[in-house]
N, C-alpha and C positions, 0 to 999 in steps of 0.2 A: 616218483613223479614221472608221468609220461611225456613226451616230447614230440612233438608234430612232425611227422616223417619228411613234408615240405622246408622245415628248418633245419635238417640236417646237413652237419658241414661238410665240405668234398674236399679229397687233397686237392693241393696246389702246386703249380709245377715249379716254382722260386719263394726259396727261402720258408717253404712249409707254412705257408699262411693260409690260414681256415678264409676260404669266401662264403658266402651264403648263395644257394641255389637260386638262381636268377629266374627259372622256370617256377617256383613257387612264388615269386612276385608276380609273373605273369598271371600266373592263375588268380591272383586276387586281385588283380585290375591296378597295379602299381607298376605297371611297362609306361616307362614313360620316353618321349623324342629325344633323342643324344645333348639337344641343345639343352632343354630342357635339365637334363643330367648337368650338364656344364655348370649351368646357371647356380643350381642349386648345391653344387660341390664349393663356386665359387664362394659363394654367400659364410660367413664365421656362425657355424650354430651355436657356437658358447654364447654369441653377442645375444640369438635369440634368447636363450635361457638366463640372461642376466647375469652368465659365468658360474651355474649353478645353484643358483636360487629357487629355478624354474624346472621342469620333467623337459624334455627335449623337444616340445609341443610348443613351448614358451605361454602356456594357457594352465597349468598345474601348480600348484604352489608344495616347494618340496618341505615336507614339517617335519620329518627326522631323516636321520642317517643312522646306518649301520654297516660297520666296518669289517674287512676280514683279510686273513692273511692268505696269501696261495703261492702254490709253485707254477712258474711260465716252465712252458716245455725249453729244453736246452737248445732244439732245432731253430727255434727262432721266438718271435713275436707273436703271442695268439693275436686273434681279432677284437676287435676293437667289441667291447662286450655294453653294448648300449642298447638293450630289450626292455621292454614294459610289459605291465599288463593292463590290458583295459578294461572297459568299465564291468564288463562279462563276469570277469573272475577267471579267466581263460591264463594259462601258465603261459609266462617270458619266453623269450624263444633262449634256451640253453648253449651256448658255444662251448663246454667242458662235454668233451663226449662222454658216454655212460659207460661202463662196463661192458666187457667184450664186443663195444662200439668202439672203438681205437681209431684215431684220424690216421690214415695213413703216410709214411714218411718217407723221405727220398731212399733213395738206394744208399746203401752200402750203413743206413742209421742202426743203429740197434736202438730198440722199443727197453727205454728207462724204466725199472724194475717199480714196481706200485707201488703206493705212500698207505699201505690201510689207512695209519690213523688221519689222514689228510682228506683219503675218502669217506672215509665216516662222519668227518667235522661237513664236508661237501653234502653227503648226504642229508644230514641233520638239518643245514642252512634249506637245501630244499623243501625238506618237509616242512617246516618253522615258517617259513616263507609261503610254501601253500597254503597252511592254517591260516595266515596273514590274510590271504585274497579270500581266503575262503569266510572270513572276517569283516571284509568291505575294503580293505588298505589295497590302493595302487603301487607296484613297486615296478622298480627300474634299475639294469643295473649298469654300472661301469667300472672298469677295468683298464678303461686305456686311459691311464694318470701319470702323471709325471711323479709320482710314488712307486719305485719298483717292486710288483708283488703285494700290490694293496688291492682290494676291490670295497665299492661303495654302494651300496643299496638304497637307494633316496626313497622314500613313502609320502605316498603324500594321502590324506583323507577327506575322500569326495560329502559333499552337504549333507546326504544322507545317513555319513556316518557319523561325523560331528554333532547331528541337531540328537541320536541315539544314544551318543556316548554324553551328553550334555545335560541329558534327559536321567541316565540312569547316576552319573555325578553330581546331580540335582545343583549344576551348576547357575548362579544367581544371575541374569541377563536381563540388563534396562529394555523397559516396557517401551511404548510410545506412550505413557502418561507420563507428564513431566508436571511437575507443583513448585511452587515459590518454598526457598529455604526462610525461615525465620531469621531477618534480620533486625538489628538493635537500632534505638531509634533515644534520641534526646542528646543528654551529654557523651550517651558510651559512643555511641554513632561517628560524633564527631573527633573523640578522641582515639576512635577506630580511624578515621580518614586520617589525622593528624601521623598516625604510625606508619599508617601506610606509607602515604611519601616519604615518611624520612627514613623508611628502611626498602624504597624501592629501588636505590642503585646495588644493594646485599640481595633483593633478589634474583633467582635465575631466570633466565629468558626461555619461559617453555610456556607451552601454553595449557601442560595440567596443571601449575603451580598458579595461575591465577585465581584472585577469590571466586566462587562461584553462586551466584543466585538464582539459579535453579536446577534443580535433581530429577535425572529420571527413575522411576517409581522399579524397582526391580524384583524379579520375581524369579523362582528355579525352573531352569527352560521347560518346556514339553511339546512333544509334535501335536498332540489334541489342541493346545491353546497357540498355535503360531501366530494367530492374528493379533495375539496381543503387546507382538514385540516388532520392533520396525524393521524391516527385513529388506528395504528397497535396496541394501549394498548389502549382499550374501559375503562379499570378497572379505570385506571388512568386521563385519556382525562377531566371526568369531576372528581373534587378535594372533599373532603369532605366537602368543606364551600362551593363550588357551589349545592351541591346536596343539603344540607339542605335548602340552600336559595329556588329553585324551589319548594322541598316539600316543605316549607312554604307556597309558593307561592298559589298553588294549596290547600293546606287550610285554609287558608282566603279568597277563594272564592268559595268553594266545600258551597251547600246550606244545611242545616239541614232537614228546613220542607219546608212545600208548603205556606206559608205566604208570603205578598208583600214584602218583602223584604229580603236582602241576610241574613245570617246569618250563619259567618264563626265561625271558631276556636275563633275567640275573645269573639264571643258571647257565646259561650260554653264554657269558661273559667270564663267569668265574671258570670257566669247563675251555675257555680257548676256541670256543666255535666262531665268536666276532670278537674282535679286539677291541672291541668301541661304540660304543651306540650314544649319541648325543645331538640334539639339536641344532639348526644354525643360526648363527647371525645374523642380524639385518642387513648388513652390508659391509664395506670397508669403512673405517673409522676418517680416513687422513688419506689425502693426494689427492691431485688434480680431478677434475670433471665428475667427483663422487655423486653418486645422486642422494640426498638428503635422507638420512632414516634413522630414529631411535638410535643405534649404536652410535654413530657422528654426531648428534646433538646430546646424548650424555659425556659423549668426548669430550664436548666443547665447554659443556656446561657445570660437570659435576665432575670428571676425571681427568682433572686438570691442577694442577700447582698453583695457576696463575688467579684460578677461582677461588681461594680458601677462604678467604673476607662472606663469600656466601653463602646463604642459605642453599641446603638439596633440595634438588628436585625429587622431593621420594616420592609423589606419585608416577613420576615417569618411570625410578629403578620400580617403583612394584607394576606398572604393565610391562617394561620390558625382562624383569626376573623374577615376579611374583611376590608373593606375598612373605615366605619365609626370609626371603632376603631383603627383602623392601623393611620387614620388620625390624632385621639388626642393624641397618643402617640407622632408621630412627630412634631406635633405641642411642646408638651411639652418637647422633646430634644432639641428644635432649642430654645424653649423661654429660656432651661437651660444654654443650649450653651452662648447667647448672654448675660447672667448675668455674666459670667466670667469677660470680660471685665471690665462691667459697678463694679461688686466688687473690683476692681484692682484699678479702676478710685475714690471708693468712703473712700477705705482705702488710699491712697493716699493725699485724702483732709482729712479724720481725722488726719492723722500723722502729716499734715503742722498742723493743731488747735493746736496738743499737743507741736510740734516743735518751736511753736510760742507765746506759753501760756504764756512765761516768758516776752515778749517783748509784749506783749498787756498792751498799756498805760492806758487806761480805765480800766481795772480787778486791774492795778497794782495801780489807782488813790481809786478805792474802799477798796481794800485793806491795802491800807497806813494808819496806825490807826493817823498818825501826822494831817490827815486834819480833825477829829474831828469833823465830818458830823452829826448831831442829826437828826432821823428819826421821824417823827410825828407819833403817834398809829397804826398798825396794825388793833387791836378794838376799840366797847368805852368801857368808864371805867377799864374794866380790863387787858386792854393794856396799856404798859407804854411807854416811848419814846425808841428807841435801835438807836444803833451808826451802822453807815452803813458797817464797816469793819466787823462787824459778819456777812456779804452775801459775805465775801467773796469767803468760797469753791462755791457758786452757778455760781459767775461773772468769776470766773477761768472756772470752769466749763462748761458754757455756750460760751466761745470763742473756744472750742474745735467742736461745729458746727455753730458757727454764728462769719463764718470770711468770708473774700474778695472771697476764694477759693470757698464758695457756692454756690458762684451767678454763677461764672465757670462748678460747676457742674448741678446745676439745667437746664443751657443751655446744657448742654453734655446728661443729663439723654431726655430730650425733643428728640435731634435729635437721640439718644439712641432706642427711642419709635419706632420715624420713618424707620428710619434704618432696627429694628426687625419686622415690619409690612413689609416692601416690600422684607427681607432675607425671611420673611417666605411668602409669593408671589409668589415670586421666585422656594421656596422648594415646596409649592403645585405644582408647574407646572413639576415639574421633574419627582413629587411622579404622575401626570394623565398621564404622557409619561411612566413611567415606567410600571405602573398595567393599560394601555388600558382603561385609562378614557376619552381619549380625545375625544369632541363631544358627551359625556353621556350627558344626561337630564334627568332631574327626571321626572316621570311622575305622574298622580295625584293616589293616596295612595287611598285603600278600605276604605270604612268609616266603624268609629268607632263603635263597640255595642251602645254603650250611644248612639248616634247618631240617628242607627236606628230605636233603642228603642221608641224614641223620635217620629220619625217620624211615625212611624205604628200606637203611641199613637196618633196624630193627625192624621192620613190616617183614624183611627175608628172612634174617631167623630166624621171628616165629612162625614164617612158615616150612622153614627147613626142618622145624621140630613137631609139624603138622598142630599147631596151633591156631585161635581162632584171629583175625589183623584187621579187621575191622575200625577205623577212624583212631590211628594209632597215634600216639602223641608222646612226649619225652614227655617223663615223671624227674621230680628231684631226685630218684635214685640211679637214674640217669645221667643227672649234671652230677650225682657226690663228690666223684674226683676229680671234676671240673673248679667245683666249689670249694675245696680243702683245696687246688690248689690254686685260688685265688687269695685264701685266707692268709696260708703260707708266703705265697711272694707277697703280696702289700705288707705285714708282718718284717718279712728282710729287705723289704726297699728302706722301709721305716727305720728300721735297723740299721741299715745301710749309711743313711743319712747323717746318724748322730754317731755313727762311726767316725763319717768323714770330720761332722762339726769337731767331734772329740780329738781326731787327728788334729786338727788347725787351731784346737787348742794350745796341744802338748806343742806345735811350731811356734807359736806365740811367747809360749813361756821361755821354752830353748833358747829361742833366739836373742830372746829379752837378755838373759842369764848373759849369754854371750856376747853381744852386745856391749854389756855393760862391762865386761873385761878391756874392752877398746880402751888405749892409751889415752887417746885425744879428750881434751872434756868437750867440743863439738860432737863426738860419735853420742858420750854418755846423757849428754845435754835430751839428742833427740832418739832417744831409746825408745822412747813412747809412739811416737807420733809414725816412726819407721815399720814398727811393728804392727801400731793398727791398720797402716796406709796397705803393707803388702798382705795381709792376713784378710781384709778384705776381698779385696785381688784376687788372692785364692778363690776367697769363697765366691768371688761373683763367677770366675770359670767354671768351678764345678756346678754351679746352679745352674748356668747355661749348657753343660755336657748333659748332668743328670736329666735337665727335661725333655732332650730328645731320646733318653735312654728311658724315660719313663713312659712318655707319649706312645711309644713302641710297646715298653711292657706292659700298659694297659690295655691298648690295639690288643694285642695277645690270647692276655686274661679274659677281655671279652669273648674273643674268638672263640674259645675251649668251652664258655660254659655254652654255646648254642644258643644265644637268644632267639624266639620267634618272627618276631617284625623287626624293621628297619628303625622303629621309634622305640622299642625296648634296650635294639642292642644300641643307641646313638647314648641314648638316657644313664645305660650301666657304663659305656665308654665314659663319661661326660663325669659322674661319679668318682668313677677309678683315677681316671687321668685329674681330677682335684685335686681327690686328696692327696694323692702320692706331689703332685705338683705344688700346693699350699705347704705340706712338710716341705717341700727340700726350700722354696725361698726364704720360707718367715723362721725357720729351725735357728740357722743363728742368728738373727734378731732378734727371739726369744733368750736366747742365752746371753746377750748381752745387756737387751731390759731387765732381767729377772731371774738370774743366778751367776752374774759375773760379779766379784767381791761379795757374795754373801754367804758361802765358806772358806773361808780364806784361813780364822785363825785369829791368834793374836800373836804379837812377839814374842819370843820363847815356848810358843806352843801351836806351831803354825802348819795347817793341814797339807799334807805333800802327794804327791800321785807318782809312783812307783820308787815312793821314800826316796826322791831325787829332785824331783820337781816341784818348786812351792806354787800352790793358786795362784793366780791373777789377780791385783787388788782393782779396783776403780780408781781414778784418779782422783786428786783432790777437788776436785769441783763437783764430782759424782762422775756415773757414769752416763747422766745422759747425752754429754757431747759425744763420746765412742758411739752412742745410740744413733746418735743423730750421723756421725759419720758415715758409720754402716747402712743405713735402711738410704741416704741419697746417693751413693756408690753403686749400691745394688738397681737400685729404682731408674738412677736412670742409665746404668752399665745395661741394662738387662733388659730398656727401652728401647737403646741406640744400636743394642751389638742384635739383641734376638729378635725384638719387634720390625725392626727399619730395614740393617741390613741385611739380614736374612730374607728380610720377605722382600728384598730388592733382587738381592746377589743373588739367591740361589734359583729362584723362578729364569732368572737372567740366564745363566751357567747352563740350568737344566735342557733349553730353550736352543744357547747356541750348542749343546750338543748333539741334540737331537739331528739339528739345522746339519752339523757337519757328517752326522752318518746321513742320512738323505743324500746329501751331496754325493758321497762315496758310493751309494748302491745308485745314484741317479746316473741314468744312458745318459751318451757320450752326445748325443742324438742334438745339433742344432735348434732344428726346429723344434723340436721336444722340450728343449730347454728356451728357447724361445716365447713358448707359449702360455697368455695367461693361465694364472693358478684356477681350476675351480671353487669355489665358495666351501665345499666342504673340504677342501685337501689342504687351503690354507687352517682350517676351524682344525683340523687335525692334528697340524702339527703344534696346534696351543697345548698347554699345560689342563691334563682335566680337574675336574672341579671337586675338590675332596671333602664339602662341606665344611658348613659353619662352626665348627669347634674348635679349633684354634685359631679363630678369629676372637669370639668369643673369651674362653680362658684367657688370654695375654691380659683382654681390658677387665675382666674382675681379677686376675691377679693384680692390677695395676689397684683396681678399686680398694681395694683389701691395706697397697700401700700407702696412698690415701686415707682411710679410715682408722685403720686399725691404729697404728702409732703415731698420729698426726699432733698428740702431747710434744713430740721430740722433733719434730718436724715441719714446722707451719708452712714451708715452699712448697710442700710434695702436689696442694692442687695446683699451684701455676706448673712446675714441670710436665705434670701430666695433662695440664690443658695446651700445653706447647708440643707434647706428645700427638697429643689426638688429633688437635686441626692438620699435624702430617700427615697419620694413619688415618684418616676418612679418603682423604685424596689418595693414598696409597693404595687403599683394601680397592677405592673405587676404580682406580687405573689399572688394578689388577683386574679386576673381575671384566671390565671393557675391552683390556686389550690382552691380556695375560692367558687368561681362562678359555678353557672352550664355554660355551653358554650352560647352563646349568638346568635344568626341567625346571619349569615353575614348580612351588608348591606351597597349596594353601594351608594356612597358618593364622591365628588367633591371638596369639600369644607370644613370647618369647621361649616359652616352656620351663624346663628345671633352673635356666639362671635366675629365674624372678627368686625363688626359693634358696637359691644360693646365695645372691644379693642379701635377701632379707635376714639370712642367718650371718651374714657378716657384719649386717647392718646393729646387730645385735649384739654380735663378738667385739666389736671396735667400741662399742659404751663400758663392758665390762674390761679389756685390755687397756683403755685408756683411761680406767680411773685405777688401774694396780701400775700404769707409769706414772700418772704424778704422784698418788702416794709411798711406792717402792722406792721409782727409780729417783723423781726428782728432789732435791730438798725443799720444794712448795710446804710439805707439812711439820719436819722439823723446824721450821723458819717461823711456821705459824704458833709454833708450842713453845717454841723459844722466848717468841714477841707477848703469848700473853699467857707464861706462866713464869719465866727466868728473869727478863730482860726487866732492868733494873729502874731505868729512863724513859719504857717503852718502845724503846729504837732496837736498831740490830747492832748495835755493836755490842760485842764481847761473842757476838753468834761462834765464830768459827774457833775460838777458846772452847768454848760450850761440848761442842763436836770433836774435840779431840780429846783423846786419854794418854794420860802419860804412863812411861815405862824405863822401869830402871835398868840400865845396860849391863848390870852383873848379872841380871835374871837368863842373860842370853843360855842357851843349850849350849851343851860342848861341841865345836865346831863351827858353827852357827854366825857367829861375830864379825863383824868385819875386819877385812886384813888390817884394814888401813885407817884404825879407828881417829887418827889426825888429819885426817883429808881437808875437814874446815880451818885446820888450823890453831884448833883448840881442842882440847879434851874435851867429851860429852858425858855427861853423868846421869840426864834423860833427857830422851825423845819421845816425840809426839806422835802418835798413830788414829786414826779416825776410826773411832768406835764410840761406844757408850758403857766404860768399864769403871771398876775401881782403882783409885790411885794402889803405886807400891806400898806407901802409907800408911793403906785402910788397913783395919784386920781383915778383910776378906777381899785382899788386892787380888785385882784383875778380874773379880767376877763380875755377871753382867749387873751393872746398876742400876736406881730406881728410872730414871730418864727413858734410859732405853725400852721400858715399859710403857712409859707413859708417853713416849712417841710412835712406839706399834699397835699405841688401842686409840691413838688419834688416826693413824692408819687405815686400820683397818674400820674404823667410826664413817672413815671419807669414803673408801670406797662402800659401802652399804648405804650412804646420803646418795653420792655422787651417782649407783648406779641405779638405783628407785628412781629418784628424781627426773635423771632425764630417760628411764625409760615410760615412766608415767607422762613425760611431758613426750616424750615421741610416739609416744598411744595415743595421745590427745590431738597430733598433728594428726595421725593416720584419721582417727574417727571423727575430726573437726570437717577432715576434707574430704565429699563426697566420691566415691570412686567413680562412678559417672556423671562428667558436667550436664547442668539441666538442661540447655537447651539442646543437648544431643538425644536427651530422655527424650524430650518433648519431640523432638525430628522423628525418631524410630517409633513412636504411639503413634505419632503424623499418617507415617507411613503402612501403618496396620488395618489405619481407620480409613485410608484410598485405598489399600486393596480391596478390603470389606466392600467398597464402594464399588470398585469394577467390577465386581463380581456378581454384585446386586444386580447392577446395570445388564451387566450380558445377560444373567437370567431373567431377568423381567424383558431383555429383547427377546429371547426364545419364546418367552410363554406369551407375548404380543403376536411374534408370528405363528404359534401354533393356533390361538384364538383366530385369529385374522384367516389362515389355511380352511380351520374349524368353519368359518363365517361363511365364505364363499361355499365351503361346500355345503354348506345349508338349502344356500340361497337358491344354489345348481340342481338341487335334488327338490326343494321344491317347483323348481320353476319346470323340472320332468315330471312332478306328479299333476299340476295343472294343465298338463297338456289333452287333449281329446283322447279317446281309446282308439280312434280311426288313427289321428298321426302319432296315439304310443304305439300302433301294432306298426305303423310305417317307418318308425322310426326307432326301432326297438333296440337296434345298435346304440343307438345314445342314447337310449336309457339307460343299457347295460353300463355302458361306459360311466357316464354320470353316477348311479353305484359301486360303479368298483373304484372310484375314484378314494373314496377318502383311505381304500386299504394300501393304494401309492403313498398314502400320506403318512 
């Protein structure tokens, strides 16, 4: 890029500072009187420019930044590097001298040896920057920041290139036709106003959030039809999240160099040419004298602790961050909303557990120390026989989620699912009527740097092997060893996992063993309770290790295989990071539901893991109390440590570190330090903004523990609706104050979570009818009551449930040391199974019951999972997925367009007829003239002819 020989800089005789040639202002009529100078030196230009909001005109609105790193000469301070370009297209005036243009330096300096790769990135930025102007983008730059070694490039986008780029985005822009919305009228009217007020102090005070009655008519912009859109406030017309969106736009396709292939802003980002390209903020959020703007009024209103009791403003987050962000907020109000309910519904059934604690004949049969139940060894040898009335805080315990009322909820939470998938169906189609989505379609996205990278590295090949390269593209034989080894690692992550579950097994059992050696009968007493408490523990840290260690490995795995676009590789992240993320939380939750005590064994024949360790049994009440232990330890360990404080502490941490290198590279400089921040230097040092996916994942893992095992669980939706109304305020005070501002982007949908939702929505009907029939005793209880029980009551249940065993049967070794522990000799013990007595002839094998409780079993889940998924198909298809009167608003509005357009053309073909009239009229009123005044006047007749070919 060439540089205007009048801009060139001259040394300086103190401290090597570049001035600008005062004679080239002369020449363009910018000599101005000393006073004059004064005046305007006095004056604060940040104040003009709103502190960097503004180009240095204070008349430009700045609509992106771009960042970059540079070396200051060691002789001193360059000049203060504040150049434009104007509306011309004409290049900034450059203060970096060019090659073998060297500023010169004082005596006795020696000239610091060259940076190539410094000047290449330098050069690059120029050329990238000229395609820019060469584009229509006004740029500006600055360099004199209280960031040492940072330069800032501010852009801003003149009308003409907005109403172009708006045009070719076929972006949707209210009309001046404005039409009355369809409002309800009789009873619903009034029971509309009734809501209103009593939920208007839970509203927020913004003025998109009020109801609205009436819409203007919107249409996708174009410079041919301007008249059809109100254009009396250009300033305004387009908003600041649409203007950064276009500038984006146009730099992800603006070209750098002349290589086959594109190479936007992304590739310059990833390449270290700008360190940072991002949008700015409306303003300052907090303190004194602020002038009022979006960022300060989502402060106040939505990203705030003190507002939780309220509804969001989501129209406001989607003008102020668009549309893909606007959409996962409301997603997450509606998913918060509809846990209200469902926590109402699940305190309810706990309150019947505790309500009915005393009247549970089974807790009350365990309990009774009069029936004098001997339990057979927990271990060998250093387990001794215990009497079953010491389980009983567990059997009390465990009736307070494994009653009748579960089964009740477990179907309630299922149609629950339903329900909140087609409410929020529903709400997306309100949320594309309302923000002008209807009819969008994504279109396909620039590809990736990595992408093209890839590609240009094969386009040389084959032409180093004089091949033909022609519109070159990765084939699957390209990703193969991309793809094996994505296959490979998800495979040993998987692995990985049930390694570690397996580990914290074999500690459970150790410990147990060990434990149970303890002298004290306090230690022996709580051998259980000590075991599950820290074995959880474990497993809730490693869930919290493994998902940062996976989030990464899937980052990775995406990486290698080269996705194309930004939505393919988001989609295959999104994928990856699930599944590996769903294994490691619900792994042993799994193992607890449905395979802990169901190889165990029996006495004298009991299954061992490295013929040292005996299995784990379940406790006598079952295991759903461990279940239920484990999944609320986990749920909400894994709320408060990785959802809360992580996304507190470490945004925080990150933040004051930054804060203290700034500090340590910032000049010593007073006044320097003195002076306000610019608008983009503070936007700088925020956290940037790494997308909605782990935003996202946290609340469907959360969803998952909700749904899935909510049999063992009834509290999990209140935790998680005490979860959420944090995290809305959280993610929203992040994103306010935390984040640098994010590119809008338009969105329709929520995308692949709707699909994950509904496949879990689907897995939680089928896992929750194999826990009440596996895990809980709901269906022995039922087979007891009407095929055993004698009176038709429960008692003799827990007799029922136990088999007895002869203590001579023990294996050698095997016995307890201490077979007097009770106090008495034992001759049989009881153990929970479905076998035959020592008695039978065919003692100890499995008996007729245990059959006829596994085909009631498995009878429940084939009822249990038809049932309610026919009755959850029947919610989905009862309930329309577009409310009518938004059908009927969007027909509305098809049938006014229709109409304007009618209108404009039958005004054309009025004023053509009417053009058509007159010059009839004019041509006959030439031919009635005399031949004396046609020859005299024979100019206007010509004229009066040639008239209609002007027309």
């Amino acid at each position: 890029m060439k540089v205007n020989k009048k801009y060139s800089c001259l040394p300086a005789e103190e401290k090597g500072i570049h001035i600008i040639n005062i004679r080239a202002i002369e020449d363009i009529g910018y000599d101005q009187h000393e006073s004059t100078l004064l005046n305007s030196l006095s004056k604060n230009p940040d104040a003009d420019c709103k502190y960097g909001l503004y180009f240095r005109d204070g008349k430009r609105k700045v609509d992106y930044i771009l960042v970059y790193h540079y070396k200051k000469s060691s002789s001193g301070r360059t000049l203060t590097r504040r150049a434009q370009h104007n509306d011309a297209g004409t290049r900034s005036t450059k203060q970096d001298p060019l090659p073998g243009k060297g500023v010169q330096l004082e005596m006795g300096e020696s000239e610091p040896p060259a940076d190539c790769h410094e000047d290449d990135k330098r050069f690059r930025r120029e050329e990238y920057e000229g395609n820019l102007v060469e584009a229509g983008l006004e740029l500006e730059h600055d360099e004199d920041t209280k960031i040492h070694g940072v330069g800032f490039v501010k852009i801003h986008a003149p009308w003409n290139v907005l109403c172009r780029e708006a045009e070719f985005l076929k972006l949707k822009m209210p009309t001046k036709k404005m039409y009355q919305i369809n409002q309800t009228h009789g009873l619903l009217k009034k029971i509309n106003s009734v809501i209103q007020k009593i939920t208007e102090p839970i509203q927020p005070k913004v003025a998109e959030h009020k109801p609205q009655t009436v819409k203007r008519l919107s249409y996708p912009f174009s410079r041919e039809k301007q008249h059809l859109f109100d254009l009396s406030d250009r300033d305004s017309f387009f908003d600041s999240k649409t203007r950064s969106t276009i500038v984006y736009e146009i730099l992800k396709r603006t070209t750098c160099t002349k290589a086959k292939y594109s190479m936007g802003i992304t590739s310059l980002l990833a390449n270290g040419v700008y360190s940072a390209a991002y949008p700015l903020h409306d303003g300052d959020y907090e303190g004194e004298n602020v002038e009022p703007n979006d960022r300060k009024l989502l402060c106040e209103e939505w990203a705030s602790y003190g507002v939780f009791y309220k509804y969001q403003p989501i129209d406001l987050v989607r003008k102020y961050f668009g549309e893909k962000i606007g959409l996962y907020f409301a997603w997450l109000g509606v998913y918060t909303q509809m846990l209200i309910p469902a926590s109402i519904v699940g305190i309810i059934v706990f309150l019947y557990g505790c309500a009915t604690v005393d009247e549970n004949i089974p807790s009350m049969e365990m309990c009774d120390q009069r029936n004098n139940i001997t339990m057979c060894p927990l271990c060998d040898r250093t387990c001794s026989y215990w009497k079953m009335s010491s389980a009983c805080a567990t059997a009390r315990a465990s009736h307070l989620f494994d009653n009748p009322a579960t089964v009740f909820f477990s179907v309630f939470m299922a149609l629950w699912a339903a329900t909140f998938m087609e409410h929020w169906k529903r709400k997306q189609m309100r949320l594309n009527y309302r923000w002008d989505l209807t009819g969008f379609e994504e279109e396909e996205d620039h590809p990736r740097a990595e992408y093209e990278a890839k590609v240009l590295e094969k386009s040389l090949r084959k032409e180093h092997k004089h091949k033909e390269t022609d519109k070159e593209k990765l084939t699957w034989k390209d990703r193969f060893p991309a793809y094996l080894t994505n296959f490979v690692g998800i495979i040993f992550m998987v692995g990985l996992t049930f390694a570690i579950v397996f580990g914290v097994i074999i500690y459970r059992i150790s410990t147990a063993a060990a434990l149970a050696i303890s002298s004290t009968p306090s230690g022996r007493s709580s051998v259980r309770v000590t075991v599950t408490a820290t074995a959880v523990i474990i497993n809730l840290v490693v869930i919290i290790i493994l998902d940062e260690v996976y989030g990464c490995i899937a980052r990775w795995l995406t990486q290698i295989e080269v996705p194309k676009t930004d939505k393919n590789f988001e989609e295959r992240l999104i994928f990856k990071a699930f599944l590996l993320k769903f294994v490691n939380a619900y792994t042993p939750i799994f193992y607890v539901a449905f395979f802990k005590g169901r190889f165990v064994g029996r006495p004298g024949d009991y299954v061992y893991i490295f013929h040292s360790f005996r299995m784990e049994e379940c406790a006598p009440g079952g295991c759903l109390m461990e279940l239920c232990i484990q999944l609320s330890i986990i749920m909400l360990g894994k709320q408060l440590i990785q959802n809360n404080l992580f996304e507190i502490g470490i945004p925080k941490m990150k933040k004051f570190i930054r804060y203290m290198k700034l500090k340590r590279r910032r000049s010593l400089d007073h006044e320097e330090h003195m002076k306000k921040k610019q608008r983009y230097e503070v936007d700088y040092n925020l956290e940037p903004f790494a997308g909605l996916t782990p935003e996202y994942m946290e609340m469907i893992i959360q969803f998952g523990f909700v749904t899935l095992f909510v049999a063992s669980f009834p509290l999990a939706p209140l935790f998680a609706l005490l979860n959420n109304i944090i995290e809305i305020r959280l993610d929203a005070k992040k994103f306010v104050t935390e984040l640098r501002r994010p590119v809008a982007v338009r969105a329709k949908d929520i995308g692949i979570w709707y699909n994950i939702l509904r496949g879990i929505g689907k897995l939680a009907v089928i896992i929750n009818a194999f826990v009440i029939s596996f895990t809980s005793d709901f269906i022995p209880r039922l087979v007891y009551l009407y095929m055993y029980s004698e009176n038709g009551t429960m008692h003799g249940f827990v007799n029922h449930t136990l088999s007895s065993f002869n203590v001579s049967d023990f294996q050698a070794g095997t016995a307890p040391n201490d077979p007097m522990d009770l106090g008495y000799e034992v001759q049989i013990c009881r153990y929970k199974d479905y076998r035959e007595p020592p008695w039978s002839e065919n003692k100890y094998d499995i008996s007729k019951d245990f059959w006829a409780v596994l085909a009631a079993r498995l009878a429940f889940v084939i009822v249990f999972q038809n049932l309610v998924m026919f009755m959850s198909d029947f919610v989905d298809w009862i309930i329309p997925d577009i409310p009518k009167d938004i059908s009927q608003q969007i027909h509305k509005e098809k049938v006014l367009m229709v109409e304007v357009f009618m209108r404009e053309e039958q005004g054309k073909l009025q004023m053509l007829e009417t053009w058509k009239d007159k010059d009839k009229k004019k041509g006959e009123n030439c031919n009635n003239h005399s031949p004396r005044l046609s020859r005299s006047h024979s100019g206007s007749l010509s004229s009066c002819h040639s008239y209609p070919i002007d027309v």
